[in-house]
Every structure is written in C-alpha cells, then in structure tokens.
N, C-alpha and C positions, 0 to 999 in steps of 0.2 A: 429560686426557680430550679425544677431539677434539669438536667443535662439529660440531654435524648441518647442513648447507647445503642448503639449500632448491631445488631445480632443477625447472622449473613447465616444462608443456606448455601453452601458452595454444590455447584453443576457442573459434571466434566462430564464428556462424549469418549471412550473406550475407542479408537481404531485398531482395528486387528493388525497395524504393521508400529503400533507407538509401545516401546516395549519400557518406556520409563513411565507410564501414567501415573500410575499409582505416589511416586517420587512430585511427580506434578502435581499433584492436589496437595501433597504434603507442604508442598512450598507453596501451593496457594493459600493453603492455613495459615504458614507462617507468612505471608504476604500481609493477611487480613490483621493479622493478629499486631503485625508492623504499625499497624497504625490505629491500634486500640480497638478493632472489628472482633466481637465475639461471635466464633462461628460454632452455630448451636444443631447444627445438621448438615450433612452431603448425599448427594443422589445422583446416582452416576447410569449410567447408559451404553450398552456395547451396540456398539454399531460398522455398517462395515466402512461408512464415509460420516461425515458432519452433514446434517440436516439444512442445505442452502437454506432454507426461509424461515427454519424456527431454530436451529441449531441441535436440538434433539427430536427426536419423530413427535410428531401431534399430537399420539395420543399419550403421550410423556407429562404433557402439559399441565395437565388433570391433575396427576399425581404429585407434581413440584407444587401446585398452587394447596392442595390439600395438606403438604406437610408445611410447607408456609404457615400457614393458619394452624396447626398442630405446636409447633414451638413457639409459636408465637416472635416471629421474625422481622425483620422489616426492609430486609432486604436482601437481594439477590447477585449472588455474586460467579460468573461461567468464566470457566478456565482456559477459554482462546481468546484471540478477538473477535468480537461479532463483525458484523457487515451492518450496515446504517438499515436495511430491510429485521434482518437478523434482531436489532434492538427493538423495532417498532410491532412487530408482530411477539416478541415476548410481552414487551410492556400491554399491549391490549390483549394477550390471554392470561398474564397472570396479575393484569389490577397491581404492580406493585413495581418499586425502585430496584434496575436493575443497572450493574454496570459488569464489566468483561475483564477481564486480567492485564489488559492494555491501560487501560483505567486506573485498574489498583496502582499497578506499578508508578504509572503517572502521575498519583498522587502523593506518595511515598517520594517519589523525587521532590516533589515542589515543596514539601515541610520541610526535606534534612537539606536542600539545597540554601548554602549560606554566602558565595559571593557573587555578584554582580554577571559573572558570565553563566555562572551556573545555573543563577536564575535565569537567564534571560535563554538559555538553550534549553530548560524545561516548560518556561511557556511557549516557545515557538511549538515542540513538539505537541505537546497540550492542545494548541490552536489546531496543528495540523489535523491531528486527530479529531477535532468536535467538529471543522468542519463540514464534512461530508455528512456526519451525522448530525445536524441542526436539529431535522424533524424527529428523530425517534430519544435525541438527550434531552427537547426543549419539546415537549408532546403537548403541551400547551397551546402552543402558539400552532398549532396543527388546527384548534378547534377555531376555525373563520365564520363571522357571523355574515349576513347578507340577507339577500333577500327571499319572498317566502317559496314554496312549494319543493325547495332542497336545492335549487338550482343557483349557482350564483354566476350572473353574468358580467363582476366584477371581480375584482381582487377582495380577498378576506383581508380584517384586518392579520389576521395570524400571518399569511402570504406573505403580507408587505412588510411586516416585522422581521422576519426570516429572510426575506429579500436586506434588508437593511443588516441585519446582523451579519449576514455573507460577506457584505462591502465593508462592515465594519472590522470582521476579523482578517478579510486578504489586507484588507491596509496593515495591520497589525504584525500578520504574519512577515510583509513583507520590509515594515520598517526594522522588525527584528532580525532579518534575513542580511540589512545592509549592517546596523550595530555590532551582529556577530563576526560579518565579515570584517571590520574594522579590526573588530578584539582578535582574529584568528590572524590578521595582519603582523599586529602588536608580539602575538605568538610567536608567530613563524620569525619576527628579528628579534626574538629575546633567544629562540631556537641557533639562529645564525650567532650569534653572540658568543653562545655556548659551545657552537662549535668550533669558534674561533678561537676560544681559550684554551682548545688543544683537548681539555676535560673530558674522559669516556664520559659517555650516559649509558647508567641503568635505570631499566622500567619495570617495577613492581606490578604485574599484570596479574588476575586473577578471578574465580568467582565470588559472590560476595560473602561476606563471613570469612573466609580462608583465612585471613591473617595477613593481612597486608599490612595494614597499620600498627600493628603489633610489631612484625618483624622489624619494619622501618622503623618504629621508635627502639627496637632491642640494638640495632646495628647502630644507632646514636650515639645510645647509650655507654655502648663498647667502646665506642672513641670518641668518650667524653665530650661526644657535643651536650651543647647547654640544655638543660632543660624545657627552655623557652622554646627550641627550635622541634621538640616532641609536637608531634600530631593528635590530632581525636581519635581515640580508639575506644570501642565498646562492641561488647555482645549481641550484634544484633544488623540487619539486615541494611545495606547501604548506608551503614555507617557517616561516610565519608563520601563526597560528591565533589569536592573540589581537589583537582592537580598539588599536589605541595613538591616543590625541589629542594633539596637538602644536600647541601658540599658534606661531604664524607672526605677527611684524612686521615690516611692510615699511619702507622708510628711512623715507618719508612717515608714520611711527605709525600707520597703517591695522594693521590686523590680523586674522586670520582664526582658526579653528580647521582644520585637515587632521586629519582621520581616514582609517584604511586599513583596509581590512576585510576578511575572507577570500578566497581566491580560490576562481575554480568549475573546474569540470571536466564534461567529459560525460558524460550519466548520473548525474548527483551522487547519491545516494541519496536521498528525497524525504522518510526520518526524521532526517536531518543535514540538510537544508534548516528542516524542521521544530523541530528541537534549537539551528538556530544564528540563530532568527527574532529574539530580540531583540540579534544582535550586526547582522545585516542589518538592522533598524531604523534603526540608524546611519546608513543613506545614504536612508531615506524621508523622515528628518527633514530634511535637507540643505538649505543652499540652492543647493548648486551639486554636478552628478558629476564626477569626474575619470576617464569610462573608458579604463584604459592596455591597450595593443594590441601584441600582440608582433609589428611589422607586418612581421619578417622570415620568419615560418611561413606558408609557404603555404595554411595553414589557419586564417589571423588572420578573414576574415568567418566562417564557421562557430566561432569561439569568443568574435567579439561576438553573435553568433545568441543561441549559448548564454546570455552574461550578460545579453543583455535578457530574455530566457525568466525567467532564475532570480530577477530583480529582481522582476519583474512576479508569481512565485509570491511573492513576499514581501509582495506590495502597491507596490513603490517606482514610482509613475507619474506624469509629469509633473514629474518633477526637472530644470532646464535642465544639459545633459548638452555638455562638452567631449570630442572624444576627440583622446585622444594618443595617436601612433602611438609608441610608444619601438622603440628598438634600428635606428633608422634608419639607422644604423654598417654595420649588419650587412645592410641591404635594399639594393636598385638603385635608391634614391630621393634626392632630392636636401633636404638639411636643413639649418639648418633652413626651414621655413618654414610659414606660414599661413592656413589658408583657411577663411573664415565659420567654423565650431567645430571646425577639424579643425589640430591641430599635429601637425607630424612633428620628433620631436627623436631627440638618445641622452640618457638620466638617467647612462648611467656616465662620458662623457663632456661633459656639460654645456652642448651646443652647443643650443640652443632656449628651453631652463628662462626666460630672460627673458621671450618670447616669451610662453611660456606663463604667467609671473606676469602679464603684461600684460594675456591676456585672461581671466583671474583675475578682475582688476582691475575690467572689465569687466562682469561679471557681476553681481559681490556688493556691491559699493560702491557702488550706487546708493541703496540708506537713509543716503546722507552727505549733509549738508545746508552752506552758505558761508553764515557771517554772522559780525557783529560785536559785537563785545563791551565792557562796560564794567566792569572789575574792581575793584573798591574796594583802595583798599592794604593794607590789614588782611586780606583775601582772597586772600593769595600762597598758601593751599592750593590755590583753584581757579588759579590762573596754573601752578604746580605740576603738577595734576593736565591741565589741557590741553596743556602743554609735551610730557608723556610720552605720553600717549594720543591727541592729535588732530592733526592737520595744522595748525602756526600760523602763515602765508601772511607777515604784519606782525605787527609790535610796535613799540606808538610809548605817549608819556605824555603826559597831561594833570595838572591841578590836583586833578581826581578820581579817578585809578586808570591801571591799565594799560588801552591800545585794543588791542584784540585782535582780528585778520582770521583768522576760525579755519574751518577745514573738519571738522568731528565726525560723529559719529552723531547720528541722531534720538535716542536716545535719550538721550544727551549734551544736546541742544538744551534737551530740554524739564528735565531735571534743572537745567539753570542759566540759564533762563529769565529770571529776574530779572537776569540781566547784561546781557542782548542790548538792543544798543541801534540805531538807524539813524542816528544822525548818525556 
C-alpha cells in the first residue's frame, strides 16, 4: 500500500511593521519539514494588516488554489494562527486541507512528546485549540441534512454532532486541567525538596536547536557523570519536550542541579505556552539561567527576543541570567572566551565548557561559607559526610577529634553547628 506524502504550499501575509518575515517562513519550512511535510511551493502577500476573514485579500485566493493545482500539493499550510472564520472561509475557496502554524507546531509536540506529563500538557493544548474551531477543522459535520426546500426547522445531524463533540472535548479538557494540576503539585514538592537540599538550580533555557542538550550532556561529561544520565540530543527541532534534572559535582564537591527545559519558537502557540506553565516553572525557581544561543543564525538576537518574551509570559523575571553563545565552531567569532555574563563556546566540541563552569561558580556559590571544625572521633559519620559533600581545605588531629578547614553550604554550617569551632 503506498504511504500518502504530504506536499504543503506554505502562505504568509508580509506586515509592513514584521521585520523577521522572511526568517518566519524559513522556520516554517523547517517546521513542516519536522515532520516529514514536503514543501513544494510559497506564496507570500504584503499587506498593510491580516485579512480578518480570509487571512490574505480575496482576490489572492485564486492564485494560491491555481498553484495548488500546478505542484500538485495537498495541502495548505499559513504562517499565523487562523481564527475558526479564517479556516472555514479558506477551506471553501480553496477545496483543499488547510491547517495554520499553531497546528504544525502542535503536532510536532505530540510525536517527540515521550512522558506522561508532556503528553498530557500537549493534548490539553491540542483540545484547547480545536475547540473553538470544531466547524472549519471538522467541515463535514457542517454539511446538516433536513428537510426540503433549504430550510431546516430542526437541528442537523452535523449540529448535533458538533454539539456533542463540544461536551465531549470541555469534559476532556477539563479532566486534563485537574491530572496536570495534580502533576504540577507533585512538581512544585519535588521543587521544595530541592530547595531544601541547599542545591543552586541551574536552568538550561533557550530557542530550539541552540544546544541545549548538547551542552548539558558536554557538562556531564566533564564530570564524569555516567553515561546513563546523558539526555536525547539530535539535529533537529524540538528535540526534547521533556524536563530532565541532572546533580552536577564539581572536583571541589560543590554541586548543583542543571535542568533543561523546552525550547521556544516563533509564534509559539499561547495554549502550549499555557500547557507547558509548570515545566517552565523550572527556570522561575532557578538560581541561575543558562540562555544558550545559536550564535551562528543570523537570527540568534531575534530568537533571544523571543525567549525573554516567552519566559516573561511565564512569570520567570529577575533570574541572574548567563548567556552562552554555542556553536561558536560554526560563527566568525573567536572562542573561547569571556565577557561580564556572556560566553562564547562549541558544547560539541568542548572548547569554553570550563569557562563557562567557572562562571557557574560564580554565581551560585556564594551561600558557601569557610570555617572550622572540631569533630569528635566517634563522629567519622560527620568527617564522612563532609569529605563527600564539602570542599575540605585541611585535615589535621588533635587529642579531641578531627580539625577540619571546611568550605560548605550554609546549610551544612548550621546543621553541624555544634562542631564549628575558632581555635
């Protein structure tokens, strides 16, 4: 049986104040192309606003449905979001399968989406979105049979299926609404947990492709975590949809938390911004960002544009924010190196990564406190427990215990309070 291949005409609308369009349609390519959509034409339109009912002028229509039919396509794919008017009035002038960038993306989530929350916060969004648009995604059930002369003086069957599916998907949306609330519960004391362990958090924040997962498995790597605890990393658009937290120790027994979190995109959908609010939470808690930069795209400041936009829809403001320029390999810049919060490194080549632990370091390690200690000999758990977990400068004996020059956390300090001594 052959497999039906998908071949899109992409459609974008030109505003005279959108000064990345062009950038736009490029990523809508690679959007389509995300998910095996071969796109065999574009037809683009300057306008001074978006066309409220058809999304490009009327008599545009002609033109898209004749190159349609010239590549031989099958489908239709517009670079905003439509409005539920917007899809129904396309689909009846151009006879043919259309869906809007809101769509694409939302469907690119729901394949690379692999655990339990991630699914369940792409089909809420999913739901959100086909709601309103029942009639122009489900054009079928539009066509109501009745009685004769055109008139009908009861409900169609289409109506009342559409009526049905409305009550089927708010049920839906809303048992998902209490599930997630559950799991963002679940979040929020695994969150408290973490922060009780004293541990900075860093949040690996960014656009997609930048190197997020790359970098967090290079910084693994570095210190020897196992290989098991490496993440999915590949070439390609949204990669990674699910949170992964990874313990980082550094030689010093310092230690952190790295988290990596979704990446964004232009346009993101504002009900998948909304769906994926308690995985973004993750970088509001933070004590530290790591925004990584694909500094070789000539469109790397318009897609840190975008991630401070999308952080700031979540709430995450006032996090002290490093950026890393990755894939420096691949830019005319010279790496690595340093400046006040800005590194330029490559994560697949590893040239910077120290750099960058250093001013890590920098950041999050200021709740460590130097002082000294007096450990009773009967007390080789605590001599034990500081050997693995804190920075131990000296080790010398007396008649009373181990002397111990330790550098810890505050919260270390005050836990073994009774040891600390000044002489």
């Amino acid at each position: 049986m052959d497999i039906l291949v998908e071949r899109a005409v992409l459609v974008g609308v030109q505003v005279q104040t959108d000064d990345h369009f062009e950038y736009s349609m490029e990523e809508l390519a690679n959007l389509a192309e995300a998910i095996d959509v071969e796109v065999v034409g574009t037809v683009v339109q300057n306008m001074e606003r978006v066309n409220p009912s058809h999304y490009v002028g009327t008599g545009k229509i002609s033109e898209i449905r004749n190159y349609f039919e010239e590549t031989d396509a099958n489908l239709i794919i517009f670079n905003d979001e439509l409005s539920p008017s917007q899809i129904r009035n396309l689909e009846n002038g151009l006879e043919c399968k259309v869906i809007d960038r809101t769509m694409l993306i939302l469907d690119i989530f729901a394949r690379r989406a692999r655990s339990r929350e991630s699914r369940m916060q792409v089909d809420l969004a999913q739901l959100q979105y086909m709601l309103p648009r029942l009639i122009g995604l489900r054009a079928s059930l539009s066509r109501q049979g009745g009685g004769t002369g055109g008139g009908f003086q009861n409900k169609g069957a289409g109506e009342t299926k559409l009526e049905l599916d409305r009550r089927v998907i708010e049920d839906q949306i809303a048992k998902l609404k209490r599930d997630l609330e559950s799991v963002g519960a679940q979040r929020e004391t695994q969150r408290k947990q973490r922060r009780r362990s004293g541990l900075p958090v860093v949040s690996l924040v960014g656009y997609t492709n930048a190197g997020k997962s790359t970098l967090m498995n290079g910084l693994l790597e570095k210190m020897n975590v196992s290989v098991e605890k490496q993440v999915f990393e590949k070439d390609m658009l949204f990669a990674t949809l699910d949170t992964s937290v990874r313990n980082v120790k550094l030689p010093d027994n310092k230690e952190f938390l790295l988290t990596d979190t979704v990446g964004f995109v232009g346009k993101l959908p504002h009900s998948l911004v909304k769906a994926f609010r308690s995985t973004l939470e993750e970088a509001r808690d933070a004590d530290l960002l790591l925004q990584v930069v694909d500094v070789s795209h000539p469109e790397y400041r318009f897609m840190m544009d975008v991630t401070d936009q999308t952080l700031n829809d979540v709430g995450v403001e006032n996090v002290p924010t490093i950026n890393v320029f990755n894939k420096s390999d691949l830019a005319e810049v010279q790496y690595p190196q340093v400046n006040e919060n800005n590194v330029w490194l490559s994560a697949k080549d590893g040239k910077g990564l120290d750099q960058l632990v250093d001013l890590i370091k920098k950041h999050v390690f200021d709740k460590y406190v130097t002082c000294k200690l007096l450990v009773p000999f009967d007390r080789g758990d605590v001599v034990a427990y500081l050997n693995d977990k804190a920075n131990v400068k000296t080790t010398s004996y007396d008649e009373d215990g181990t002397v111990m020059t330790v550098e810890m956390l505050v919260y270390d300090r005050e836990r073994f309070e009774e040891f600390v001594t000044s002489y």
